[in-house]
C-alpha positions in Angstrom: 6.3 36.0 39.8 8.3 34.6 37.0 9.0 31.6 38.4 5.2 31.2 39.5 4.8 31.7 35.7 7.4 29.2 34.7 5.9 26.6 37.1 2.3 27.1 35.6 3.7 26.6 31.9 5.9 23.5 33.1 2.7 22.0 34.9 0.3 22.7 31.4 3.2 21.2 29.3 3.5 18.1 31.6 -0.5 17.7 31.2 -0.6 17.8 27.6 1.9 15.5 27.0 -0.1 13.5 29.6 -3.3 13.9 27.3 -1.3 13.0 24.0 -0.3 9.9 25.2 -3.0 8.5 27.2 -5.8 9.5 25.4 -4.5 10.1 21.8 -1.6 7.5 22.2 -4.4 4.5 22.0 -6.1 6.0 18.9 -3.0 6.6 17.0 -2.0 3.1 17.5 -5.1 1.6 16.4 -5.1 4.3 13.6 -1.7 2.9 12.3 -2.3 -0.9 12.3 -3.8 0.1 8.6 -1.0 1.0 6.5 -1.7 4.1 4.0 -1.9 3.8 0.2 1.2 5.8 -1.3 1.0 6.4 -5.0 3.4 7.6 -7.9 2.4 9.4 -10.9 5.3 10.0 -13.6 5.6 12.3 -16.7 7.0 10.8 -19.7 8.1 13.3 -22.4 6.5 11.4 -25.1 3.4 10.6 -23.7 2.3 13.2 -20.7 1.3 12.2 -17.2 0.8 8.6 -16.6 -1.8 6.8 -14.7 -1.4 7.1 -10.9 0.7 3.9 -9.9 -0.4 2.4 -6.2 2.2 0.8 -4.2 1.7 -2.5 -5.5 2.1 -1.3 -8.8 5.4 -0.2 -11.0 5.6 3.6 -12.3 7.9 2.0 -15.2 6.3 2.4 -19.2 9.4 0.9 -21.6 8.8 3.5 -24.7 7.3 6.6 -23.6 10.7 8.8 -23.5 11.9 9.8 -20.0 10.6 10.9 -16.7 11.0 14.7 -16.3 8.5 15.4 -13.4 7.0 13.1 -10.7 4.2 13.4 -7.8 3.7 11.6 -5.0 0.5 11.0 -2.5 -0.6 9.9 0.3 -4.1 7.9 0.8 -6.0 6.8 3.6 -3.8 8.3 6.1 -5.3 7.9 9.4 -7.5 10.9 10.6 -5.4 11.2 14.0 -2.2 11.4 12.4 -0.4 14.6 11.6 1.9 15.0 8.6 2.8 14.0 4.4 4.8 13.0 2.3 7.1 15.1 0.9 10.1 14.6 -2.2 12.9 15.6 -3.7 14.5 15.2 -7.1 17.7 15.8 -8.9 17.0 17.5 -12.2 19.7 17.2 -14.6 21.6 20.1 -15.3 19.9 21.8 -12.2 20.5 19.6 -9.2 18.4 19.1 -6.4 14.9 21.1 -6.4 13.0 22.1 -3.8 11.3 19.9 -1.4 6.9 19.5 -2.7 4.6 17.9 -0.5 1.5 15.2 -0.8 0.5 15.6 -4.8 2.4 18.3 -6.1 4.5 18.3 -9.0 8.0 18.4 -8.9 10.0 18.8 -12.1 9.4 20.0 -15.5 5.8 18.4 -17.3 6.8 19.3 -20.8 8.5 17.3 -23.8 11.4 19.2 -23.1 11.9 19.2 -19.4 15.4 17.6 -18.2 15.3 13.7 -17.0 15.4 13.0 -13.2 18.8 11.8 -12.1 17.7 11.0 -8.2 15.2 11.3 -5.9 14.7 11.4 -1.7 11.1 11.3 0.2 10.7 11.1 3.8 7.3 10.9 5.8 7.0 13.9 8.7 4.6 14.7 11.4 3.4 11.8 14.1 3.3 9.6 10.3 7.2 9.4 10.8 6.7 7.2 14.2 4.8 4.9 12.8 5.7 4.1 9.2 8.6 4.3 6.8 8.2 5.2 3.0 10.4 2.8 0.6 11.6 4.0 -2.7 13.7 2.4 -5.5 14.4 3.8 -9.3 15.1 2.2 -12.5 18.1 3.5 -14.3 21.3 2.1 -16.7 18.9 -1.0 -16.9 18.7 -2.0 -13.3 17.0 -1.4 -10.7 18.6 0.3 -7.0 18.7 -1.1 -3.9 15.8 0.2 -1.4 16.2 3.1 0.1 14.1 4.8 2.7 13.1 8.2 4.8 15.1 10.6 3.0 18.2 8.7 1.6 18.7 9.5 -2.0 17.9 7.0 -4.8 19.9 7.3 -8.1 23.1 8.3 -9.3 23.5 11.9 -9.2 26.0 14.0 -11.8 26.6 11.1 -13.8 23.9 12.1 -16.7 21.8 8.7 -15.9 18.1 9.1 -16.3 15.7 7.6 -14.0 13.3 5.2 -15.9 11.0 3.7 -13.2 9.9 4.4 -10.0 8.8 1.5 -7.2 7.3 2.8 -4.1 5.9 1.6 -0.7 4.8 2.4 2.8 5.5 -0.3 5.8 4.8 0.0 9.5 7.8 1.3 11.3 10.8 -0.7 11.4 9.2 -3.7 8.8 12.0 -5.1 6.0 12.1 -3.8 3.0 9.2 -4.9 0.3 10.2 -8.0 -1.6 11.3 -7.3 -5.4 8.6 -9.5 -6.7 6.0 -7.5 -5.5 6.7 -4.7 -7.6 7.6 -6.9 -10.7 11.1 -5.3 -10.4 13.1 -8.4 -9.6 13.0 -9.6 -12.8 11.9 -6.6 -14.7 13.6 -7.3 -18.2 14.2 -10.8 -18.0 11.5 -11.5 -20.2 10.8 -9.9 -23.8 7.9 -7.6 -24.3 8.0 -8.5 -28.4 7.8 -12.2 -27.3 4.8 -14.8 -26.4 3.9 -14.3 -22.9 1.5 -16.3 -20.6 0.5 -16.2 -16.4 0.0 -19.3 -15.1 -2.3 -18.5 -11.8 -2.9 -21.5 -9.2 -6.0 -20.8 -6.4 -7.5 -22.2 -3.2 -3.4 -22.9 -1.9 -1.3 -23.3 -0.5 -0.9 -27.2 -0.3 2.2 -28.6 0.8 3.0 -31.7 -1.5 1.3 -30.3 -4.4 2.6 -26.5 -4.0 6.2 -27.6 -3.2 6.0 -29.9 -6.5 5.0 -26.6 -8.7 7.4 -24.9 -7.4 10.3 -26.4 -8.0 9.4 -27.6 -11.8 8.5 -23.1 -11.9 12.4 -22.8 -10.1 13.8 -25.3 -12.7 12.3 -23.5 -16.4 13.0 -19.8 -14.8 9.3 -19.5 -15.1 7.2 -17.5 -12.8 3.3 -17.7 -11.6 0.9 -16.2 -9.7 -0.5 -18.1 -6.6 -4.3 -16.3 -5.6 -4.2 -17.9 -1.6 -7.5 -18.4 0.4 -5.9 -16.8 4.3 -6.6 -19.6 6.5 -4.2 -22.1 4.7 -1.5 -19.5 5.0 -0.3 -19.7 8.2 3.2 -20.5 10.2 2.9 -24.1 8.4 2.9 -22.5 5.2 5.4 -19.5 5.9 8.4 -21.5 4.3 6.5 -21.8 0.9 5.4 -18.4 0.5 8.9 -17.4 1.4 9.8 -19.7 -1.6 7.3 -17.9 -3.8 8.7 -14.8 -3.0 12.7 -15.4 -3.5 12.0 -17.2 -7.1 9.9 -13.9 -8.2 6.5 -15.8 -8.0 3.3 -13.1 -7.8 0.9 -13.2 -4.1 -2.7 -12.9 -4.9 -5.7 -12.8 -2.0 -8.5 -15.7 -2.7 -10.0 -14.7 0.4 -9.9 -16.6 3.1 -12.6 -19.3 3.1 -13.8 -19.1 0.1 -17.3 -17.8 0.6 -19.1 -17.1 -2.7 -19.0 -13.2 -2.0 -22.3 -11.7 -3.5 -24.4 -14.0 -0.5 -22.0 -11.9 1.8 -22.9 -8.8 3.6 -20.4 -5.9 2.7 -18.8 -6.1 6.4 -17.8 -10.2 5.8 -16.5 -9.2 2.2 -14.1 -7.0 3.8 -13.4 -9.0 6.4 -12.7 -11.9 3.9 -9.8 -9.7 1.7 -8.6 -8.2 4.7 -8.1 -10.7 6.7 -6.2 -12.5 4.2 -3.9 -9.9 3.3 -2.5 -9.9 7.2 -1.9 -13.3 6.8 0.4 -13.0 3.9 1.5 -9.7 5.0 2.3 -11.7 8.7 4.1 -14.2 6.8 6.6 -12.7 4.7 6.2 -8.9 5.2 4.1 -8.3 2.4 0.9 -7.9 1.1 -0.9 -9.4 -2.0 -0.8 -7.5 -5.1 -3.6 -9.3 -6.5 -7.2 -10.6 -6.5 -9.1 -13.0 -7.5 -13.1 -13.4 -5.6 -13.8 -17.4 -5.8 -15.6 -18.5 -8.9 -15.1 -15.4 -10.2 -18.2 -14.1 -8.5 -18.9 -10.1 -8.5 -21.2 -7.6 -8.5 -21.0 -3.6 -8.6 -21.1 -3.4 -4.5 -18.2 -5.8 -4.3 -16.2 -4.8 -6.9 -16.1 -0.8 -5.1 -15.1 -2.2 -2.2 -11.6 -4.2 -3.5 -11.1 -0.9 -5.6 -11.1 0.6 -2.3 -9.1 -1.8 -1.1 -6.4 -1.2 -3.9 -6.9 -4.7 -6.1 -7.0 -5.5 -9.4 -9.7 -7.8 -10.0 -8.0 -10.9 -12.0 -9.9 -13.6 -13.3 -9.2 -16.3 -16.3 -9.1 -16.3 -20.3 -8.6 -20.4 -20.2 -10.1 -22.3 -17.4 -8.7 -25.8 -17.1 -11.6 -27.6 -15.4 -8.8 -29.1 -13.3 -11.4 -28.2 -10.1 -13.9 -30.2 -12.2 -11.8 -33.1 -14.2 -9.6 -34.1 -11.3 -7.3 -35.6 -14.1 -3.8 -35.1 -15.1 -4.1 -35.5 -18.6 -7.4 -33.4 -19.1 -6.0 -30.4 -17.6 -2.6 -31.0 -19.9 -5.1 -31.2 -22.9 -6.7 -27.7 -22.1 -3.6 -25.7 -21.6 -1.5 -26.9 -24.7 -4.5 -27.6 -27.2 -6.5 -23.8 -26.4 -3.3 -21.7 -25.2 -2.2 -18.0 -27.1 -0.4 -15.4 -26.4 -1.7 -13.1 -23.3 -3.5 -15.9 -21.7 -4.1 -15.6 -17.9 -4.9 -19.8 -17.4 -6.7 -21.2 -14.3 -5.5 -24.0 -12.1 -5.9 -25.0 -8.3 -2.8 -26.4 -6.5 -5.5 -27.8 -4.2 -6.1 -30.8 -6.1 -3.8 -33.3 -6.4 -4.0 -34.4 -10.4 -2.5 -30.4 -11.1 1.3 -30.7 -10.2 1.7 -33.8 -13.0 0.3 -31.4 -15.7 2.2 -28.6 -14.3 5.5 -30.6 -15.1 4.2 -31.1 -18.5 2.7 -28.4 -19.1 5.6 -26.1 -18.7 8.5 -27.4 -19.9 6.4 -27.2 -23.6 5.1 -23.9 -23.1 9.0 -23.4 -22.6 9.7 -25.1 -26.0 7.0 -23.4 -28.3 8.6 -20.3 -27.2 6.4 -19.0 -24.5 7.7 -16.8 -21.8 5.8 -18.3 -18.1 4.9 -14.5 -16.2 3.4 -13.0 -13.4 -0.1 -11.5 -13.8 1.3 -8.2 -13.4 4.1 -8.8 -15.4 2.2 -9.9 -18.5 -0.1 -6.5 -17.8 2.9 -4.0 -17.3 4.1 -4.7 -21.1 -0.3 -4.4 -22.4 -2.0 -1.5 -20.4 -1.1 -2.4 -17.1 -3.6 -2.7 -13.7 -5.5 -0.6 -12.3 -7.9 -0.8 -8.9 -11.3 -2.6 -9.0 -11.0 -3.0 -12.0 -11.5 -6.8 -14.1 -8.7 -8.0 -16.3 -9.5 -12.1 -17.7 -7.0 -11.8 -20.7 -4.1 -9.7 -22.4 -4.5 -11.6 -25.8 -2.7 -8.3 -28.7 -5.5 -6.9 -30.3 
């Protein structure tokens, strides 16, 4: 009789394991070609609880006293998937704490609580098959390598305070995200105190006149932001978005044909961004961490549905015409004669008069003392980005 019973359990064992994988198996998989949103919310002892920080954007604020408490979550985590997030930290003076799950709070949310020295996070449940969670910290003025599923981040016992936190979420077995995305690889390599400007180049890539930016950007240490419409970026293009990346340049989405997006039904909006973002994501492992709709064209509808897709909306404070002027020395004119401090200036490395200004352009920017950014850059030292929302200038006020 016992074995009868041993048999009977064996058989229904075999059978669900037959129904998780071929029937839930296909559902899971589609489920996890969307990778979740992780997000990071800090508290800094002079200033409280942060704003929530989304992958794509750095939990870092220069000023605001020291990190004493964190929280981490998970969003759009596919319906068929079991398991969270959960984290770890070192307090100092108290060592490791106890393990907290999908948005809880770990650490000590007062003006007294003891700095964070290191922290671990691991995704569990059928999650931990398909993606890996990234984290990195800030701390003695540099940033850590990349560490993943559970491996500690930080020097423990050495009484070093984390100051930043970068996180991120990749399918299972991707590389690690690219520095630039997060603004980390050349956090502090630029002065906060100092002019700052974001040069931003749309409707790219474009090899001759992409290549030619890029290397006068390489040659001042100056960076940009290149907003890329997804059907020029393919496995032709691979090699200059892998040049973008390794000289700390910013990825923006353009779309990808450049369809004036308020004569677009909701469904071919999303399919527009989306769309986009796998190509870049196909080509270097990473997606954008901008947007910018062509001709700056919006409406309520549209702009909900990049906040639900994660974006800052970026747009322009100093449009160049170059789109219009098709002329070297016109473009040159706009930048230099109108430019100030917190500009975010529009240019196209489609057309072919831009790269000649470019080379003059920068190289006196560099001279009158301005410091060439990202977008996000020039936003993490004034306010910072948020989601769906519209950002055309960070001139002081």
């Amino acid at each position: 009789m016992t074995q009868t019973k041993s048999r009977i359990m064996s058989f229904v064992m075999a059978m669900f394991a037959f129904l998780v994988v071929f029937v839930m198996g296909p559902k899971l998989t589609a489920q996890a070609s969307v990778t979740p949103n992780i997000s990071t919310q800090l508290f800094y002892s002079q200033s409280g609880w942060a704003d929530w920080k989304k992958a794509k954007e750095l939990a870092y604020q220069q000023g605001q006293g020291t990190p004493s408490a964190v929280r981490v979550a998970i969003e759009g985590q596919p319906s068929y998937m079991t398991g969270t997030v959960r984290y770890s930290i070192n307090s100092s003076g108290q060592g490791w704490l106890d393990w907290v799950e999908n948005g809880a709070e770990i650490g000590a949310a007062d003006q007294n609580g003891a700095p964070m020295e290191a922290i671990k996070m691991e995704v569990n449940g059928q999650l931990a098959f398909h993606y890996d969670v990234y984290y990195k910290v800030y701390q003695n003025k540099e940033w850590s390598d990349w560490k993943k599923n559970g491996e500690v981040a930080g020097t423990e016992g050495k009484g070093l305070q984390i100051e930043g936190l970068a996180v991120a979420m990749t399918r299972k077995g991707a590389p690690a995200p690219a520095d630039n995305v997060f603004g980390s690889k050349n956090l502090g390599s630029f002065d906060p105190s100092k002019p700052m400007v974001a040069l931003t180049f749309d409707d790219g890539p474009k090899r001759a006149n992409t290549e030619r930016i890029l290397t006068v950007l390489e040659k001042y240490n100056a960076r940009a932001t290149f907003f890329m419409v997804g059907k020029s970026v393919d496995d032709h293009s691979k090699d200059l978005l892998e040049r973008m990346v390794r000289d700390g340049d910013e990825l923006g989405n353009h779309t990808y044909d450049h369809k004036q997006l308020t004569k677009l039904t909701p469904e071919q909006v999303e399919k527009e961004i989306v769309t986009t973002s796998e190509n870049i994501y196909k080509a270097v492992g990473q997606y954008p961490t901008v947007m910018r709709p062509p001709y700056g064209d919006l409406n309520k509808s549209i702009q909900g549905q990049i906040n639900g897709l994660g974006y800052p909306v970026i747009i322009w404070s100093l449009d160049t015409l170059d789109w219009k002027t098709r002329n070297t020395q016109s473009t040159i004119n706009a930048i230099l004669n109108n430019i100030k401090d917190g500009d975010v200036v529009l240019m196209h490395d489609l057309q072919d008069s831009t790269p000649g200004a470019v080379e003059v352009v920068v190289p006196e920017l560099v001279r009158r003392g301005y410091q060439l950014v990202t977008v996000s850059e020039l936003a993490s030292t004034r306010g910072g980005l948020k989601a769906g929302h519209n950002y055309g200038s960070f001139r002081p006020k």
